[in-house]
C-alpha positions in Angstrom: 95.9 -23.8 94.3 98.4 -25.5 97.1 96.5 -26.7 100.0 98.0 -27.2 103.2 97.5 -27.7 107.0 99.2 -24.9 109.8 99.2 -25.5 113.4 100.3 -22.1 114.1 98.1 -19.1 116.4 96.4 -17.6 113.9 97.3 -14.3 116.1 100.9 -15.0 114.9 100.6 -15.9 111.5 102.2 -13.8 108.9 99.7 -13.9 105.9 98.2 -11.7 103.4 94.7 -12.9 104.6 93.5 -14.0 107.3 90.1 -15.8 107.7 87.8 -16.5 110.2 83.7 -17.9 110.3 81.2 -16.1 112.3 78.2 -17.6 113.4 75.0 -15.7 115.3 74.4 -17.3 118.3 70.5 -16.2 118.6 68.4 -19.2 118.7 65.5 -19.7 115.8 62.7 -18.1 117.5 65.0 -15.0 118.0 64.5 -13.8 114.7 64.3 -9.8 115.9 66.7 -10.2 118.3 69.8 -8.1 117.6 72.8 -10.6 116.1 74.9 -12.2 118.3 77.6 -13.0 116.6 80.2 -15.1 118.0 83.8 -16.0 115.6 84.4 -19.6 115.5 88.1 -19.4 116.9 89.2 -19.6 120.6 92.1 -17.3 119.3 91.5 -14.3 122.3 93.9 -12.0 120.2 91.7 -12.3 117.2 88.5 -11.7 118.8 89.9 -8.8 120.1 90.7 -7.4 116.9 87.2 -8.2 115.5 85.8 -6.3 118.2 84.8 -3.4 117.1 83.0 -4.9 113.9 81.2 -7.7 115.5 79.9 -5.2 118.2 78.8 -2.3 115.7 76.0 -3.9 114.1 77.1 -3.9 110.6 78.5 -7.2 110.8 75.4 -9.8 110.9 77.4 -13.0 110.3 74.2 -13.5 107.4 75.5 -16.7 105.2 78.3 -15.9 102.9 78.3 -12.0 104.2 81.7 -10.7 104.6 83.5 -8.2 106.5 87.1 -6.8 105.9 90.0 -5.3 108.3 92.8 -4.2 107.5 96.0 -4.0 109.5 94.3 -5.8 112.4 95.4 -4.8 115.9 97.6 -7.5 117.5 97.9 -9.9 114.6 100.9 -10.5 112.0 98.2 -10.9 109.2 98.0 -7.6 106.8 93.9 -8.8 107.2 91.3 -10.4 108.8 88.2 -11.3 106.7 84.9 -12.3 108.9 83.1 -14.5 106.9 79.1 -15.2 107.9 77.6 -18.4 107.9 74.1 -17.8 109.4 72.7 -19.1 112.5 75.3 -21.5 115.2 72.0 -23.8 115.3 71.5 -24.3 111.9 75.5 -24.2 110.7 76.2 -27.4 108.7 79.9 -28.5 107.6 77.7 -27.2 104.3 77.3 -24.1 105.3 81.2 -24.4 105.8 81.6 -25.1 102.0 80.2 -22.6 100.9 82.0 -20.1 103.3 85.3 -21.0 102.1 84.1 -20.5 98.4 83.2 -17.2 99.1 86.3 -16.3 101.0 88.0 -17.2 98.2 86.3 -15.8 95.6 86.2 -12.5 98.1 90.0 -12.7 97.8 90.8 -13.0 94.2 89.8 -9.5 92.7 91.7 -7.9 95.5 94.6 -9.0 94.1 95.1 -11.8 97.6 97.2 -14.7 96.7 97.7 -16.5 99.8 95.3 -16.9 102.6 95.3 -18.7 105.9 91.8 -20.3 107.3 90.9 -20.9 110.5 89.1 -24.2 110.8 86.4 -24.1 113.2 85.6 -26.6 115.5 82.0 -27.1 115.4 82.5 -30.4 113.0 84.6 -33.1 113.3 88.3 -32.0 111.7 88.4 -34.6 108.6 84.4 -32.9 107.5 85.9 -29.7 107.8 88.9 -29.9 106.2 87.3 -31.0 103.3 84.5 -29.0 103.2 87.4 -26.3 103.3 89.4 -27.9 100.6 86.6 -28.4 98.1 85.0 -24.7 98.4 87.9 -23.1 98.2 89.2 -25.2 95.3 85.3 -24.9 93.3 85.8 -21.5 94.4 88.9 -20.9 92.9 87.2 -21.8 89.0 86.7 -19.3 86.3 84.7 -19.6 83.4 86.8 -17.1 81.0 88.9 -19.3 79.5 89.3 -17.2 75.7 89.2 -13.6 76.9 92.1 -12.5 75.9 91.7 -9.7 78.4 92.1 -12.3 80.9 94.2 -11.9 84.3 95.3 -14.8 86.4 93.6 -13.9 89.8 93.7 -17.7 91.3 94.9 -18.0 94.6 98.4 -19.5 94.5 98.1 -21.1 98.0 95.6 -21.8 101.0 96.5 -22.8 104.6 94.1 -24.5 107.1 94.8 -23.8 110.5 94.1 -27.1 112.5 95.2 -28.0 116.5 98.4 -30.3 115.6 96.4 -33.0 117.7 94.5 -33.6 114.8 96.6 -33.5 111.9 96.0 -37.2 111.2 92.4 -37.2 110.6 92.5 -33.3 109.0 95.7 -34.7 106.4 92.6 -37.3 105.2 90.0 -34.8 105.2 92.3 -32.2 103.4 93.4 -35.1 100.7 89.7 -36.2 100.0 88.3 -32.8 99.3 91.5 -32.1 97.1 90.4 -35.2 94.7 86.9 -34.2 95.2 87.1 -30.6 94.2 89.6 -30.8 91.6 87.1 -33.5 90.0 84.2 -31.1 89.9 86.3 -28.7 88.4 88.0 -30.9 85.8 84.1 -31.8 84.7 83.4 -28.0 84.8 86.1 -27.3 82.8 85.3 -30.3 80.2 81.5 -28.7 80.1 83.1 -25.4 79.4 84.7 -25.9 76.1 82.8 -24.3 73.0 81.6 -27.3 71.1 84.0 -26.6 68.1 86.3 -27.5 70.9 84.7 -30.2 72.6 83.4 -32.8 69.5 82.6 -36.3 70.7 86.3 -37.5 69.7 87.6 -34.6 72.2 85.7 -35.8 74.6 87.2 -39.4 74.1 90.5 -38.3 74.5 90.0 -36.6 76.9 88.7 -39.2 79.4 91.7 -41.3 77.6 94.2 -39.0 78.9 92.6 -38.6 82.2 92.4 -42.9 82.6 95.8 -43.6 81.4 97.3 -40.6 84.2 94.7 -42.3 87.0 95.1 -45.9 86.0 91.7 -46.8 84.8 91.1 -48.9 81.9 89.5 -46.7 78.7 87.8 -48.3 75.7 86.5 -45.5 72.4 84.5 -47.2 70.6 83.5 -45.4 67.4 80.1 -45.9 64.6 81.2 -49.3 63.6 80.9 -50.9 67.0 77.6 -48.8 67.5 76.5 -50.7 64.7 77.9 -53.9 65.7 76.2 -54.0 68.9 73.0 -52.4 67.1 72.5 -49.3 69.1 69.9 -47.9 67.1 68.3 -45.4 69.2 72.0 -44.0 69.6 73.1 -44.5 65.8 69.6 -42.1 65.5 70.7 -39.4 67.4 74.0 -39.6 66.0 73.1 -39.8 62.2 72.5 -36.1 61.7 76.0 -34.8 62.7 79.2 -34.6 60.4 81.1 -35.6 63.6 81.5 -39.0 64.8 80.1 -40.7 67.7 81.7 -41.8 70.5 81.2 -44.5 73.1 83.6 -44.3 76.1 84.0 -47.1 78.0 85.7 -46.8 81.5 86.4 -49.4 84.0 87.8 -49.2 87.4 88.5 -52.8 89.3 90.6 -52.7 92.3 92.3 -55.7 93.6 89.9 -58.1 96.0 86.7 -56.2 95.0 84.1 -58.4 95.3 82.1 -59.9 92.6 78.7 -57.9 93.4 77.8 -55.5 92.9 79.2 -53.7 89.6 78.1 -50.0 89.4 77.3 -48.9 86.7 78.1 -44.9 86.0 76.4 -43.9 82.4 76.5 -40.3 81.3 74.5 -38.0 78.7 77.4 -36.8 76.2 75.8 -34.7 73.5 78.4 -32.5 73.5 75.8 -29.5 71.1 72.3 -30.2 71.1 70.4 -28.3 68.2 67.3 -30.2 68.7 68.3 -31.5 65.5 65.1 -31.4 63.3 63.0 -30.3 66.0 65.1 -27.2 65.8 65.3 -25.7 69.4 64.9 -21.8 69.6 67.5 -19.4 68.7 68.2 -17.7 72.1 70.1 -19.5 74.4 71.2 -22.1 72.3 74.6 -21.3 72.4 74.4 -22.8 75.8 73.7 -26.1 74.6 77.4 -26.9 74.3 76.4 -27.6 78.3 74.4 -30.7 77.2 77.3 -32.9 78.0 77.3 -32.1 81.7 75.9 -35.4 82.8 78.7 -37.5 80.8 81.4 -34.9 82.2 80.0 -35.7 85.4 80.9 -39.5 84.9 84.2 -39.0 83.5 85.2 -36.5 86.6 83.7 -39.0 89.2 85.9 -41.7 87.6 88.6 -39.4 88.0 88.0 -39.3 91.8 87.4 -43.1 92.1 90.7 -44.0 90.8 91.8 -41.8 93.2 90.0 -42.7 96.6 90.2 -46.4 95.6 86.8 -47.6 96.6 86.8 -51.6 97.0 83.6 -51.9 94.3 83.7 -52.7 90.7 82.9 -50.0 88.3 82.1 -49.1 84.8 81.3 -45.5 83.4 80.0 -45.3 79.9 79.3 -42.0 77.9 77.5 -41.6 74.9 79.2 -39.2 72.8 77.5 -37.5 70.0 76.1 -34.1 68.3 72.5 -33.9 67.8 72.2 -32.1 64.8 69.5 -30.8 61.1 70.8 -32.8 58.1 70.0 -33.9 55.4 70.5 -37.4 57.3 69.1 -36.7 60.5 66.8 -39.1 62.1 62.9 -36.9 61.4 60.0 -36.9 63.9 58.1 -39.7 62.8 61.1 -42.5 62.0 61.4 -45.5 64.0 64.3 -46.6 66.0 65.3 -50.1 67.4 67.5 -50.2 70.6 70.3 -52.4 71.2 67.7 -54.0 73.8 65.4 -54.8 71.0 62.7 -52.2 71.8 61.3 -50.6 68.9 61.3 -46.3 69.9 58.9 -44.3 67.7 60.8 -40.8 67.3 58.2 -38.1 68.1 60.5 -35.0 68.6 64.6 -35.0 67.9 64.9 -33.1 70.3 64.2 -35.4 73.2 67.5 -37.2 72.1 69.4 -37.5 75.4 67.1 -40.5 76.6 68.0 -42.5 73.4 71.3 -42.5 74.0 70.7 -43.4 77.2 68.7 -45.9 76.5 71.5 -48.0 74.8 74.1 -46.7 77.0 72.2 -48.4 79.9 71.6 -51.5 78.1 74.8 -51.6 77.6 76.1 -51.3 80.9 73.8 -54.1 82.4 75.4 -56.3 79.1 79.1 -55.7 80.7 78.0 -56.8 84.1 76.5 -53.7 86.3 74.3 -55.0 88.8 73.1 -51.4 90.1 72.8 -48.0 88.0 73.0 -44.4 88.3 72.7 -42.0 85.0 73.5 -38.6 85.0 71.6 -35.9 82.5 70.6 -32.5 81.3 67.3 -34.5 80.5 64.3 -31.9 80.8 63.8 -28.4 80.8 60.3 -30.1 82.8 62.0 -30.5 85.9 63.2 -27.1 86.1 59.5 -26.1 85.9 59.0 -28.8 88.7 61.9 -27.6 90.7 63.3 -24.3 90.1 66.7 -23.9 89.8 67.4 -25.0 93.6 66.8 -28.8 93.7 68.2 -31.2 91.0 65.4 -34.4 90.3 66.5 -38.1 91.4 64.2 -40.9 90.6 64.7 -44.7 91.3 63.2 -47.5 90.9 64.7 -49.2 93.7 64.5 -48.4 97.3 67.6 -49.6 98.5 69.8 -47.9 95.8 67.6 -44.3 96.8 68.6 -45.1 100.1 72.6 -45.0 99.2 72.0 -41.9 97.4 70.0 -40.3 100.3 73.2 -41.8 102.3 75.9 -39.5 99.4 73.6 -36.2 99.5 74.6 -36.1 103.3 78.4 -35.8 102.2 77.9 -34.1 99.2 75.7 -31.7 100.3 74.3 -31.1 97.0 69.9 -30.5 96.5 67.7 -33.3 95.0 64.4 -34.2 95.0 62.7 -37.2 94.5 60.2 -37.5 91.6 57.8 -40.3 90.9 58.7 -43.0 88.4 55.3 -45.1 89.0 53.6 -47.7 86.5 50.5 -45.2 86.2 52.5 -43.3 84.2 53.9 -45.9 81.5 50.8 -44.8 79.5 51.9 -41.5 78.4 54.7 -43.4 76.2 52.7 -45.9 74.9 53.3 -45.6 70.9 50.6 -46.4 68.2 53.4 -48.0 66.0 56.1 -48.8 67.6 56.8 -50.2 71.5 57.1 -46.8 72.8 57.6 -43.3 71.9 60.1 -41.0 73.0 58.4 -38.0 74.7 55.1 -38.3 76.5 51.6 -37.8 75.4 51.0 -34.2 76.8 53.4 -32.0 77.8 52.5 -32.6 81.8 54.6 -34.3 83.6 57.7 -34.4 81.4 60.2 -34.9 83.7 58.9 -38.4 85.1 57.6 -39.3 81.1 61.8 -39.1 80.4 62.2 -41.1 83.4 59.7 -43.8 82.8 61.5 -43.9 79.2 64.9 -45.1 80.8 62.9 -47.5 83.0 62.1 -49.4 80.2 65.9 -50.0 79.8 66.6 -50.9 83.3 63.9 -52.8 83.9 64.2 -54.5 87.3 68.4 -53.4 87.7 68.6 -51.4 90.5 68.9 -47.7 89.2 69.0 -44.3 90.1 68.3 -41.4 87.4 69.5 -38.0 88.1 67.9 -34.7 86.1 70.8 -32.2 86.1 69.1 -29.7 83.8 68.2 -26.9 85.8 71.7 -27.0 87.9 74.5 -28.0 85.1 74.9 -24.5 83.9 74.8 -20.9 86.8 73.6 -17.7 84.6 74.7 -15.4 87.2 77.8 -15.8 90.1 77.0 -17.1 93.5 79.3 -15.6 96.5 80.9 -19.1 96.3 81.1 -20.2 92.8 81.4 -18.6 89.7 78.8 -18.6 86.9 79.1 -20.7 84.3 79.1 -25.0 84.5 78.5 -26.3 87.9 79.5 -29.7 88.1 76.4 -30.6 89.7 75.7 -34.4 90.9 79.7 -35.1 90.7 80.3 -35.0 94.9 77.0 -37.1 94.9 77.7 -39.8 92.2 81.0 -40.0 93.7 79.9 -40.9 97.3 76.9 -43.0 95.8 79.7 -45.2 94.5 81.8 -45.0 97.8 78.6 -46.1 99.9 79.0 -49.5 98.5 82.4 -50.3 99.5 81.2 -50.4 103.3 80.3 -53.7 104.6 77.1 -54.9 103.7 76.3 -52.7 101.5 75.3 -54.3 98.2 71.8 -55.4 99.6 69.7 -56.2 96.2 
């Protein structure tokens, strides 16, 4: 999709679609009132033509509820779409997001390829213009890649109209949400391929091919470096699978960055999880090729970074591998020693991802990271916790939660915060070895996976995001099609940016 800025009355604009927001103007304790709806456009020409709709009643301005005219009276656009976003005192540049991923996912089965938006003004112009930008572009993504029944219904091009006083700041807004989006989607797309198509060396060369276009430095290290640096929890994992590992190793170090602090990004990259010998049930598990979403997520943030050029050192690493039943797969039972040392009893294959985790974030404290975050489909435990409307975050470090509290209010995407406390180190306390990889009973699972990567940080500031309930959508949304998600990139993205600010690496 081409994304551009118009300063042009949207009364005289000659497009196939015109779009405007509506917002009802009743306060909160109104909630029986009749709507009023008020569009967010000082265009008098346009409001005219909405009229009739916004005064009948059937139009509510409820979020993401849409409303469609054709041959609107008095303007040069074949339509106008009203597109809700819910109460004016509750309407966030959020809200706005999702608005413009619904009016472009409205557009594309009616056969719409250009469209023209009018940005409202309730938010300041470089907010909305990317909030614009990235729905529309998250919007845009389609899930159907092999039918070969498939049409191309993407919308060729996308105009927001913006006062020509503000071009400046809306031409950073627009560029951002561009790099943003487009980064979401390039994850969503990686987490998309069928794992016949997405092995752990695809996924290497892939994030090869996306560092040598952005600039960043890409290092695939395969099972004889594994071995070298004695990553035994993910050499376990890894064993069962005819394909080979992969540890991708990116780097982004812009010019006068200073010498602390070194994020480091790590990523869950089992790119078909099984359960290997703890065999996972048959339904559903061709969804599994999803497992990968958290080291997608890295490999798209880094995508971005090289892009917005944050002044802060970074290094992504991805642990790449299939957890698979062999006849060499790792069995409940076996004991694994870490690249830190730690000796990891093996009490179901199927809690796999926090092994290679384990050495993944060993690792990255080894090349230099002073501060964490990890990104995984961890636990089907925090879905129980949560539902599928919050993602977990835990941290062992106030100031670091604090940053990420600090990216959610950009990003806009739900987390919630779940407990990584000492009282619960007892539920992986192993008999024979230092600890075991699940927890002693089944409550509680999401934190026992968390207090399992704890042991790998140790006192490294860190910040451990649960993606499993959110990675993968089972049914559309009015703004985003079903499918992978590309949940937690925005928020890792501007988790990284929050330390580029001036005094912002406190320990």
């Amino acid at each position: 999709m081409k994304l551009d800025l118009l300063s042009s009355g949207p009364s005289t604009l000659v497009t196939d679609l015109l779009v405007v927001f509506a917002a009802d103007q009743n306060a909160d304790k109104e909630k029986d009132a009749k709507p009023k709806i008020a569009l967010l456009t000082n265009d008098e020409t346009v409001r005219r033509a909405a009229d009739r709709v916004v005064t009948s009643g059937e139009f509510k301005a409820a979020p993401n509820e849409t409303s469609l005219l054709h041959a609107p009276q008095g303007l040069k656009a074949a339509r106008l779409l009203l597109v809700g976003v819910g109460r004016a005192a509750k309407f966030s540049v959020h809200d706005l997001r999702k608005a413009a991923g619904t009016t472009v996912r409205f557009a594309k089965p009616r056969a719409v390829r250009s469209l023209a938006v009018v940005a409202p003004a309730n938010f300041d112009i470089a907010s909305t213009c990317r909030a614009i930008a990235e729905g529309a572009i998250v919007g845009d993504f389609e899930s159907d890649t092999y039918r070969t029944d498939r049409t191309d219904q993407n919308i060729a091009s996308a105009s927001i109209i913006v006062p020509e006083s503000d071009r400046a700041a809306a031409e950073t807004g627009l560029r951002e949400g561009i790099i943003v989006a487009e980064s979401q989607n390039f994850a969503r797309t990686l987490i998309n391929e069928p794992a016949n198509r997405m092995t752990p060396t695809i996924l290497a060369q892939k994030a090869a091919e996306m560092a040598e276009e952005f600039g960043l430095r890409c290092d695939i290290y395969g099972t004889e470096k594994l071995r070298e640096l004695k990553m035994g929890a993910f050499l376990g994992v890894a064993q069962g699978s005819d394909q080979p590992p992969a540890l991708i190793v990116m780097t982004y170090e812009p010019a006068n960055a200073p010498a602390e602090p070194v994020l480091g990004l790590v990523g869950k990259g089992i790119t078909f999880d099984s359960g290997g010998l703890s065999l996972k049930p048959a339904d559903s598990m061709e969804k599994m090729k999803y497992d990968m979403a958290g080291g997608a997520a890295m490999i798209a943030a880094m995508r971005a970074i090289a892009q917005l050029k944050p002044k802060v050192k970074i290094i992504s690493i991805i642990c790449a591998t299939e957890n698979m039943p062999s006849g060499n797969a790792q069995r409940p039972g076996d004991v694994q020693i870490a690249m830190s040392g730690k000796s990891i009893e093996v009490v179901n294959t199927d809690a796999e991802g926090r092994l290679v985790l384990a050495d993944g974030l060993f690792y990255a404290r080894q090349l230099g990271a002073t501060h964490l975050i990890d990104a995984a489909t961890l636990t089907g435990a925090v879905a129980i916790a949560l539902g599928q409307v919050n993602a977990g975050v835990f941290s062992n470090d106030e100031p670091a939660y604090a940053h990420f509290v600090q990216a959610l209010e950009t990003s806009g995407e739900k987390f919630w915060r779940l407990p990584v406390e000492d009282d619960y180190r007892d539920q992986i306390q192993s008999a024979i070895a230092d600890i075991r990889n699940t927890g002693l009973t089944r409550y509680g699972g999401a934190t026992n996976a968390a207090m399992f990567l704890k042991e790998f940080v140790e006192d490294t500031p860190w910040v451990h995001l649960d993606i499993a309930a959110l990675a993968w959508l089972d049914a559309d949304k009015p703004w985003i099609a079903k499918g992978p998600s590309g949940v937690a990139v925005r928020s890792i993205i501007e988790w990284a940016r929050s330390y580029a600010t001036p005094n912002s690496h406190e320990k």
